[in-house]
C-alpha positions as MATLAB code, in Angstrom:
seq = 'XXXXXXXXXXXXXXXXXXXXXXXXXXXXXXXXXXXXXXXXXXXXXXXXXXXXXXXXXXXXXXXXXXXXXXXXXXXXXXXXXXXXXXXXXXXXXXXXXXXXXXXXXXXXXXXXXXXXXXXXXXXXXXXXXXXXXXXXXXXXXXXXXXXXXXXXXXXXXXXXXXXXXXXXXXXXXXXXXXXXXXXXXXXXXXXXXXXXXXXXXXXXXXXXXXXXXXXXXXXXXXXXXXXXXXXXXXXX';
ca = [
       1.850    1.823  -10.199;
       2.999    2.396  -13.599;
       5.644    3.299  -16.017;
       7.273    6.492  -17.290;
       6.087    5.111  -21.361;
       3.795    7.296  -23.103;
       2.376    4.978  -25.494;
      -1.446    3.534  -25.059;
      -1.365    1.356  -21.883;
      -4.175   -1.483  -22.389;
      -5.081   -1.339  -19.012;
      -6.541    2.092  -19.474;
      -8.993    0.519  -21.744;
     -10.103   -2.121  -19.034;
     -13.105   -0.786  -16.091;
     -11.320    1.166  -13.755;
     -10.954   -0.291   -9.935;
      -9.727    0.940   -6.611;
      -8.609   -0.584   -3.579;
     -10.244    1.598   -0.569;
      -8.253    2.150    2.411;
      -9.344    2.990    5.611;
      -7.467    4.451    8.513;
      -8.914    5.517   12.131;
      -7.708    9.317   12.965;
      -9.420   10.030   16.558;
      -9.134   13.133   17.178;
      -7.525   12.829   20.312;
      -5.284    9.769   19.835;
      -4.188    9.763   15.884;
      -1.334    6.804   14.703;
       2.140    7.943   14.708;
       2.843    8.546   10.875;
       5.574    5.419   10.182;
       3.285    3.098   12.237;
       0.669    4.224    9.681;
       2.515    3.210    6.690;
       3.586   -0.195    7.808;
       0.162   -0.982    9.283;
      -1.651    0.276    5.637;
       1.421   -2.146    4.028;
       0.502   -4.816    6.372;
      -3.361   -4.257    5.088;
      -2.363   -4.832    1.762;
      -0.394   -7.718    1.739;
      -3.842   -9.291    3.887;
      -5.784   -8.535    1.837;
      -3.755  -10.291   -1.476;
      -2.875  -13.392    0.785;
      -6.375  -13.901    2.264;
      -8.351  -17.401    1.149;
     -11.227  -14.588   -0.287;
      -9.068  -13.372   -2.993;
      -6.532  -16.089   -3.889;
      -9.106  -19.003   -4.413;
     -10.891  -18.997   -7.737;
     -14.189  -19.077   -6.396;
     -13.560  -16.702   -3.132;
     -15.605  -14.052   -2.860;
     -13.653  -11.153   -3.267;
     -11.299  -13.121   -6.327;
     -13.256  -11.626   -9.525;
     -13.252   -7.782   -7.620;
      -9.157   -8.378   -7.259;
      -8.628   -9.566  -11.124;
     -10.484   -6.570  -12.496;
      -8.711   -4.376  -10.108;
      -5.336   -5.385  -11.101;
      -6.044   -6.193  -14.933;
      -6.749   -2.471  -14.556;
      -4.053    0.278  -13.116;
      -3.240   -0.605   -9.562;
      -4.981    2.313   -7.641;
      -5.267    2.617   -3.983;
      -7.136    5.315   -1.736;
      -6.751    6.376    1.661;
      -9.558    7.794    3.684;
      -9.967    8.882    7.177;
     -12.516    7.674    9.864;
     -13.715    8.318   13.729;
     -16.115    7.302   15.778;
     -18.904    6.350   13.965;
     -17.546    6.910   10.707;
     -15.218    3.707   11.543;
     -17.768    2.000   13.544;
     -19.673    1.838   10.226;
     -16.980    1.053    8.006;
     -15.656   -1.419    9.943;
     -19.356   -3.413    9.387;
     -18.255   -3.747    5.841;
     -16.725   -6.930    3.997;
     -12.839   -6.455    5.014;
      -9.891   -6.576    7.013;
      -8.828   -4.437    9.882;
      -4.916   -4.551   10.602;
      -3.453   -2.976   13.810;
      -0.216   -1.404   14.138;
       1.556   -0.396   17.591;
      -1.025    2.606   17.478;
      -2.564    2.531   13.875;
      -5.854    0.573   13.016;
      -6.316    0.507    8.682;
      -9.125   -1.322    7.289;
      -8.464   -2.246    3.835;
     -11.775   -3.410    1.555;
     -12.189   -5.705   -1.695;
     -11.629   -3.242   -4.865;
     -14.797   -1.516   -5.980;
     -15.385    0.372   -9.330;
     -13.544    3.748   -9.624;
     -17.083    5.420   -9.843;
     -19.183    3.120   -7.095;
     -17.572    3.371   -3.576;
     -19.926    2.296   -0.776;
     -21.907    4.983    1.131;
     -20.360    4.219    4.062;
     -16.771    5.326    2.703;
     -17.874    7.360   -0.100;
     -17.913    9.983    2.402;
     -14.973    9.490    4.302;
     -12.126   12.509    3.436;
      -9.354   11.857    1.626;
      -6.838   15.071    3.362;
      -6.734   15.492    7.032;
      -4.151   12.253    6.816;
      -0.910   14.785    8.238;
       0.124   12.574   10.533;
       3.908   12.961   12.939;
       6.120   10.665   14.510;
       6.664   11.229   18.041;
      10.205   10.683   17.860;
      12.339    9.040   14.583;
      11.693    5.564   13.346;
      14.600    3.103   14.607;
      17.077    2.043   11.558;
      15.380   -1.149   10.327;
      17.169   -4.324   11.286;
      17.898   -5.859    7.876;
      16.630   -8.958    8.622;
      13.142   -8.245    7.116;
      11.438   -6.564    3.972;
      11.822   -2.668    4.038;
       9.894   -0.230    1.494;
      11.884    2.871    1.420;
      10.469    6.226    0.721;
      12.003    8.848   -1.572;
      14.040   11.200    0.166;
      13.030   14.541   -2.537;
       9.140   13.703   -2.557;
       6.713   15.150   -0.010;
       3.527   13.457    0.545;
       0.324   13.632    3.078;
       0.468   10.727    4.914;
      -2.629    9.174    3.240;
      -0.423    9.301   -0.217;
       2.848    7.271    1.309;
       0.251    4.854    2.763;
      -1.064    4.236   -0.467;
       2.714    4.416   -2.169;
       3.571    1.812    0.883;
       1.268   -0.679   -0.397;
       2.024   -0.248   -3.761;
       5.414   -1.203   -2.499;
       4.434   -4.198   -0.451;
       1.878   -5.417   -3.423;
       5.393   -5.280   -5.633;
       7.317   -7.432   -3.058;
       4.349   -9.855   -2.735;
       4.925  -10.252   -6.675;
       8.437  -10.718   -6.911;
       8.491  -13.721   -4.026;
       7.955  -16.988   -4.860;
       4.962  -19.252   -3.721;
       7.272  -20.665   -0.330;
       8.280  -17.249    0.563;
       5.054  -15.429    0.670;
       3.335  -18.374    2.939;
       6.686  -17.404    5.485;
       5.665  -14.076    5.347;
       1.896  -14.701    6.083;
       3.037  -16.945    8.340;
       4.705  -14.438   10.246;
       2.153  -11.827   10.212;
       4.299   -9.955    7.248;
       6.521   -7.814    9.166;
       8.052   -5.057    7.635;
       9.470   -1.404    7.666;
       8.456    1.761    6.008;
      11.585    4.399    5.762;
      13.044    7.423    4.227;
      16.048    6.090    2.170;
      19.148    8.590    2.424;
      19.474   10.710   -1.461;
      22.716    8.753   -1.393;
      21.289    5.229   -0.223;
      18.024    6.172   -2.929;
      20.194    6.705   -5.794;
      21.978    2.850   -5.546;
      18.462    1.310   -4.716;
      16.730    2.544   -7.889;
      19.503    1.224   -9.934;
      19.755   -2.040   -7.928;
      16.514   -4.445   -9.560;
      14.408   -4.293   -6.584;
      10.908   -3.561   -7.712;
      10.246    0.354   -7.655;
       6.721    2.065   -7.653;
       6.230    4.615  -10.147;
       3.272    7.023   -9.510;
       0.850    7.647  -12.202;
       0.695   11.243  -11.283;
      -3.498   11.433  -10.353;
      -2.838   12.726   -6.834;
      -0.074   14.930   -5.875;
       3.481   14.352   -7.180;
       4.019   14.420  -10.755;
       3.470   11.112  -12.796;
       6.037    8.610  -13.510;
       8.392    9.892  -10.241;
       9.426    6.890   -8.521;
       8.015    6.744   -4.844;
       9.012    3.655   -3.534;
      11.741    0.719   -3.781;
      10.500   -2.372   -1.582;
      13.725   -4.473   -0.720;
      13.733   -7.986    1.021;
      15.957  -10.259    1.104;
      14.900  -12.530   -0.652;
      14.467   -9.949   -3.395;
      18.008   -9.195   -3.694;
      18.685  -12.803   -4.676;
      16.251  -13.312   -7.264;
      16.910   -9.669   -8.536;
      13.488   -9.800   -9.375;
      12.378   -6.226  -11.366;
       8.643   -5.436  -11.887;
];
C-alpha cells in the first residue's frame, strides 16, 4: 500500500518485511476465485487481531511492527499435498473459506522466507468462479475490486488484504472486537466503472499499489467500504 508521491518515503529506509500467504491449489479441487479473496482477507484480518501480534510481548508482535513500520507487502504462494502439509507445520493461521483454505504466516524479512515456502510458486494462482458472486448484502464490510485492472488471482488476494488491513485501521477499538467476534465476514467484488468512480472519491480507505508486481505503481486496486466506515469517513 502506498501513495502516488514521489518524494523519499522513510519507510524505504526501514528493513524490508513481507507478510507470506499461503493458499492450497489441489490439482483436482482448486478454490473458486471470489471465495479465494475473501478467505486470504479473512487471513489477514486473523492474523492482525490474534493475541500473538496485538500484545506487546506476543510472539509474533516485534515481526508485525517492523513489517508495517516498513511498506505493507504481502505475497501469495501456492501449495499441494505435501507442499501444504509442510507449510501448514509452521507458526500460523489457516482460514477456510466455502472451498478455499489460506494460511497466512508472521512477516519475515524480504530476503529470509522459510524453506518450506521459499519454494512455493508465486503464478499458477488463475483461479474461476463457477458461476458469478451474489450482489453483497450491504449489511457487512465489502472490498471492491477495480473494474479496468486485471490481476492473477494471487495479486487480488494480496490487494484484498491490503483492503481488509485498511478497514481494520479505520475502525475503532469496539468495532473491530464485533468483527472478530463474528468471524470477520466480508465480500470481495468487482465495483461497476460507474459505482468505482463515486467510491474513490467517497473517503473510504483505498489501496494504492506500489507497482513491484504487475499493474503499474500508484493505480488504485481496492476501496474497502463498511459501514461503519462511511460514518467516520475515515481516509488512510
Amino acid at each position: 500500500m502506498t501513495s502516488t508521491d514521489t518524494s523519499p518515503d522513510p519507510r524505504d529506509e526501514a528493513p524490508q518485511f513481507v507478510l507470506p500467504l499461503v493458499v492450497r491449489i489441489e490439482k483436482t479441487a482448486p478454490p473458486a476465485r471470489t471465495d479465494a479473496l475473501q478467505t486470504a482477507a479473512r487471513a489477514v484480518l486473523a492474523l492482525l487481531s490474534d493475541e500473538r501480534a496485538t500484545e506487546e510481548d506476543g510472539a509474533w508482535a516485534q515481526a508485525v511492527r517492523d513489517w508495517q513500520d516498513a511498506r505493507i507487502r504481502k505475497v501469495v504462494r501456492r501449495a499441494r499435498g505435501a507442499e501444504w502439509r509442510k507449510a501448514s507445520a509452521l507458526p500460523g493461521i489457516t482460514v477456510t473459506g466455502e472451498s478455499a483454505e489460506v494460511r497466512v504466516f508472521p512477516p519475515v524479512p524480504l530476503d529470509g522466507w522459510p524453506k518450506e515456502l521459499v519454494k512455493l510458486q508465486v503464478s499458477g494462482t488463475d483461479l474461476d468462479d463457477p458461476a458469478p458472486p451474489a450482489a453483497p448484502d450491504g449489511a457487512g464490510a465489502v472490498l471492491w475490486l477495480n473494474p479496468d485492472l486485471e490481476m492473477s488471482a494471487g495479486k487480488a488476494m494480496a490487494q484484498a488484504g491490503h483492503g481488509a488491513q485498511l478497514a481494520w485501521w479505520g475502525l475503532d477499538g469496539a468495532a473491530r472486537a464485533a468483527w472478530r467476534a463474528a468471524g470477520f465476514p466480508l465480500a470481495v467484488r468487482t465495483a461497476d466503472p460507474g459505482w468505482w468512480a463515486e467510491l474513490t472519491t467517497s473517503g473510504l480507505p483505498v489501496v494504492r499499489d506500489a507497482g513491484f508486481t504487475e499493474i503499474a505503481p500508484g493505480s488504485c486496486t481496492v476501496v474497502a467500504d463498511h459501514p461503519l466506515l462511511r460514518i467516520c469517513h475515515t481516509s488512510l
